[in-house]
N, C-alpha and C positions, 0 to 999 in steps of 0.2 A: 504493500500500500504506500508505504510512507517512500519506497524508492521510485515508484511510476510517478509519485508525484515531482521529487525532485528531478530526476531526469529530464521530465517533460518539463524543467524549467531552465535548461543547460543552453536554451539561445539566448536569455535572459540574463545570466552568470553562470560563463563558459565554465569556472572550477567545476560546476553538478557533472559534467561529461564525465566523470571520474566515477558515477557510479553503473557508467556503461562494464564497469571490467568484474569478471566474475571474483579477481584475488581481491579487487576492494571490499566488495560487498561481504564477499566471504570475513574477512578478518574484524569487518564490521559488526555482522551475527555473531562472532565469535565473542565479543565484547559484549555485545546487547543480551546474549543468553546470559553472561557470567554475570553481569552485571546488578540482571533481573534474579539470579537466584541469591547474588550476595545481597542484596535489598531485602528481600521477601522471603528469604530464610528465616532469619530469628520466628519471622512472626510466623510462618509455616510450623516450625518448630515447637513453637511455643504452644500454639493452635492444638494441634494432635494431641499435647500432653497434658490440656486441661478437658479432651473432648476424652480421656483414657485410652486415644489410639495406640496401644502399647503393643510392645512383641512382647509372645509368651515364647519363652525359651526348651527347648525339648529336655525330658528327665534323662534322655541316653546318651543325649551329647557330653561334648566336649565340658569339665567340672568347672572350665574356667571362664565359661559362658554363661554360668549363674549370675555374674555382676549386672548381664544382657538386658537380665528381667526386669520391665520398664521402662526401656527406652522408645520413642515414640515412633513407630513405622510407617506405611504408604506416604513416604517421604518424596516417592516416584513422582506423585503430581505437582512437583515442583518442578522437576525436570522437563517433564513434558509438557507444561505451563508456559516456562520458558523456550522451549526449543520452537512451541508453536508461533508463540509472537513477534519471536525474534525472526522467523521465515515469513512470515505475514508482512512483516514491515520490511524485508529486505530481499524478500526471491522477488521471482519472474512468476506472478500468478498466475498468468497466462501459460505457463508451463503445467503439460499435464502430468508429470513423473512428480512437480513437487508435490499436487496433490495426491498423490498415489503414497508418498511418502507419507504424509502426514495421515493419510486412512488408517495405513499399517500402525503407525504410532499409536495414535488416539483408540485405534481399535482394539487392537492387542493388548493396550494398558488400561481401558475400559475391563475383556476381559479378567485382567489381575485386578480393576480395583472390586470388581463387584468378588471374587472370589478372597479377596483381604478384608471386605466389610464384614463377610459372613460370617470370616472368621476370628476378626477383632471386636469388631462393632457387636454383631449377634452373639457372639460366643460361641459358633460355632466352628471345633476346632478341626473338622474336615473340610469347611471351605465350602465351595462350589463343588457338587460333585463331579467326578473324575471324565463321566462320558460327557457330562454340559460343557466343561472346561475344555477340553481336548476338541468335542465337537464342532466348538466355537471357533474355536483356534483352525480346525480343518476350512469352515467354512467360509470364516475370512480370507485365508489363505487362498481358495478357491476360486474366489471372487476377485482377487487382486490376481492370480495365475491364470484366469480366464481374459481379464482386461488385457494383459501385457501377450497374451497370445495374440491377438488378433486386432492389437495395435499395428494400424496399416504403415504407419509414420516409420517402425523398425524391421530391417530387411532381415533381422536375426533373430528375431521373434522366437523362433523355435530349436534354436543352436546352440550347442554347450561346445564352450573355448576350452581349450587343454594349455594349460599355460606353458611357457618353456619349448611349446611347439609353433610357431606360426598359421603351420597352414593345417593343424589339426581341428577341423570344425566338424561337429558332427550333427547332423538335421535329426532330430527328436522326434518331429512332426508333433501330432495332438497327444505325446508321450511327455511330453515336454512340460504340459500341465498338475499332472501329477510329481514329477522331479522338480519343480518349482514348487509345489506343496511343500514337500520332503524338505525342503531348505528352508523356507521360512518358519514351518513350525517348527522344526528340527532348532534352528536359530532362538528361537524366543523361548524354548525350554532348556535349550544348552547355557544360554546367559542367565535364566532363572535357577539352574541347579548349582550353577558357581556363586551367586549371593548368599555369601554362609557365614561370612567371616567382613569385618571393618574394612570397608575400601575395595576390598579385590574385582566383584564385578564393576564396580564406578569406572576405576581405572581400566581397569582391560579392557572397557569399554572404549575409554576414551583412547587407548592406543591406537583399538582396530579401525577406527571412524577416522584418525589423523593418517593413518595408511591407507582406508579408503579412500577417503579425500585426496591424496595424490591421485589414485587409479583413476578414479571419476573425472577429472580432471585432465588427466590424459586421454581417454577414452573419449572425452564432447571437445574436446580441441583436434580440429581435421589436420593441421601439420605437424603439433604435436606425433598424433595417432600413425600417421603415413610413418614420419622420422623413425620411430620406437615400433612400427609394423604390429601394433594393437589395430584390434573392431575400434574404429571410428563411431559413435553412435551419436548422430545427431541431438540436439536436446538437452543431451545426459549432464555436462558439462555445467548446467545450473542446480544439479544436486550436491553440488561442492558448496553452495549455499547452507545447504541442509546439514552437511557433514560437516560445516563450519559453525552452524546452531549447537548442534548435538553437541560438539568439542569443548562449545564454552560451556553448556550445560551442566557435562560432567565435572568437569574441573571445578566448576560455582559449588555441585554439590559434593563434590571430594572435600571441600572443606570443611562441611558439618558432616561428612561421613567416614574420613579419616579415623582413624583409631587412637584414642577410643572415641567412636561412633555417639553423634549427638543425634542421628537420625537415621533409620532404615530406610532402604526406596520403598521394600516391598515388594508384591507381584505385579505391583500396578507399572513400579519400575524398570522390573529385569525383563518381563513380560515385554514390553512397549519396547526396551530398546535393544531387546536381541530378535523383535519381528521385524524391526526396521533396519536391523542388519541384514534380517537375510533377506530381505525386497530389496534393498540398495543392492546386494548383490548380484540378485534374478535378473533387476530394470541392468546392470552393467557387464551382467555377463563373467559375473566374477563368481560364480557360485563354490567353485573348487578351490580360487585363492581363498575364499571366505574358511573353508577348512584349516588353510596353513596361518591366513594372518591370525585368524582364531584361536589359535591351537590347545589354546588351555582350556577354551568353551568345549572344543571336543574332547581334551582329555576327562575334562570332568565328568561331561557324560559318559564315556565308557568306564569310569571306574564306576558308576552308578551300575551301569549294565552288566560287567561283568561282576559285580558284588553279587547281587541278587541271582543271574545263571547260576555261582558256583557253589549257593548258599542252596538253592531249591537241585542243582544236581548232584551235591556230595555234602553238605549241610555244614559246610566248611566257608570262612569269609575268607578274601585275597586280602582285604586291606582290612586293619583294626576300625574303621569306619567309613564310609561313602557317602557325598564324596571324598575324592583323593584331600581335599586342603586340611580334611578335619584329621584322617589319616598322619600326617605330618603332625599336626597338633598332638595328637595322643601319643607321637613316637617322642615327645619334648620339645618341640620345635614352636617359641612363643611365637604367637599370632602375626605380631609385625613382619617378624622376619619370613612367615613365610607368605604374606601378602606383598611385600617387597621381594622376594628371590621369583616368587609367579608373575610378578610385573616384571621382571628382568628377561626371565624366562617369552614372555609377550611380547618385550621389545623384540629379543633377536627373532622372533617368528616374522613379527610385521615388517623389518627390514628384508629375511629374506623375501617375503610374497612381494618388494618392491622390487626385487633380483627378477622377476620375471616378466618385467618390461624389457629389459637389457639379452637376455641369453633366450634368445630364439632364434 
């Protein structure tokens, strides 16, 4: 809003031409997100823990997450509060992927918030149940995988990229709807199983979206994309907007979620912004770097996975707990440090999935 407006006054005072370029706007949302959350935190904050939005802490966890009980949760719609306003006032509304973006968001973290009330607010401590939750999640997913299939504007609609390869494209056809499910739900409950521990999904959050945000960037810039012999995709290029929102976002609320933790996102949070990684992936064709720059979102899921096979086939655990971060915790390993070594861990991932612009 607030960018159509100055733009359209850049005959008037030439400096506005400046918000023609995606890196401005972009660094701009990244400010406006942080901005808005360092403002409207306190009283977020504040807000939850007199309305008793509180985490209940689980009896088989980790002993040193007793202190947990009572800190204020679905902290998430602050982030998503901010990511949305700050895209409002600074995308290309005209742009149909932003809004594709922000469905995913607001919709996904809609599912977590109404499955966080029931369980904070109602007391009910199974939530939303398992087939509504999950069914929700399919059929959003659904709905954004059917729009981007048959989005006439992208010639790749239906084509998974093999990174490291160039000319490795493969046509899906109407296959391709269903594997696009698979990555977005798969996304928003891989970022929601790693929300276990102070900071870890915030940040890892915000590493994969700061490496997104390069890819996107290359991918909607045509000389760029030709130079670096990436899918060109028209469009895409002001989703780096978006990935500039979500950046500050997290960062705003790493500061009240840092450890120890002044506030939990919740489902509303992990939910919203691991569906919005994996549709930023789908709309750029990134669906398999999203594997590598993620990598801890999938390790976590498989320690979850293969906990439970090796528990129901031989009644034996792999890990002293699932997922893997709490694992770590129960072997001695204090909290920080291993919320900081899985962020280290994150960084070298998301550099190399930027290695795969270059070696094809």
């Amino acid at each position: 809003m607030l960018y159509s407006l100055l733009f359209s006054l850049r005959d008037v005072f030439s400096p506005l031409n400046v918000f023609r370029y995606i890196t401005f706007r972009t660094a701009v949302a990244i400010m406006t997100a942080m901005l808005i959350t360092f403002i409207f935190g306190p009283w977020v904050v504040g807000r939850l823990r007199r309305l008793s939005v509180t985490q209940q802490i689980r009896d088989d966890g980790p002993g040193t997450h007793a202190a947990k009980s009572g800190t204020p949760t679905m902290g998430g719609i602050l982030i998503i509060g901010s990511v949305v306003l700050s895209v409002l006032l600074w995308g290309d509304l005209k742009n149909m992927y932003i809004w594709v973006m922000l469905l995913s968001l607001v919709g996904f973290g809609g599912i977590g918030l109404l499955d966080d009330y029931l369980k904070v607010v109602r007391k009910n401590h199974k939530g939303l149940r398992a087939w509504y939750k999950f069914g929700s999640q399919l059929l959003l997913a659904l709905l954004i995988g059917v729009f981007l299939y048959m989005n006439p504007k992208d010639p790749y609609s239906d084509v998974l990229s093999i990174p490291f390869f160039k000319k490795w494209l493969f046509d899906l056809g109407w296959f391709y709807i269903p594997f696009s499910i698979v990555v977005i739900v798969g996304s928003s409950n891989a970022v929601n199983l790693t929300d276990g521990i102070d900071g870890l999904a915030t940040g890892l959050v915000g590493i994969a979206v700061l490496a997104n945000g390069a890819l996107v960037y290359i991918s909607g810039n045509k000389n760029l994309a030709q130079y670096l012999q990436v899918l060109y995709l028209p469009g895409t290029g002001e989703l780096t907007v978006f990935c500039g929102a979500l950046l500050g976002a997290a960062l705003g609320f790493l500061w009240y979620n840092s450890y120890p933790a002044d506030v939990f996102m919740g489902d509303v949070g992990s939910l919203g912004l691991g569906g919005a990684l994996g549709t930023l992936a789908v709309i750029t064709k990134h669906e398999i770097v999203l594997a590598l720059v993620g990598g801890i979102f999938v390790i976590e899921t498989l320690s979850v996975i293969l906990q439970v096979a090796s528990f129901k086939l031989t009644g034996k655990r792999i890990f002293k707990m699932a997922p893997i971060h709490h694992h770590f915790e129960l072997k001695g390993w204090p909290e920080p440090k291993v919320i900081v070594r899985f962020w280290i861990v994150g960084i070298m991932l998301a550099l190399l999935s930027l290695t795969t612009l270059k070696v094809r």
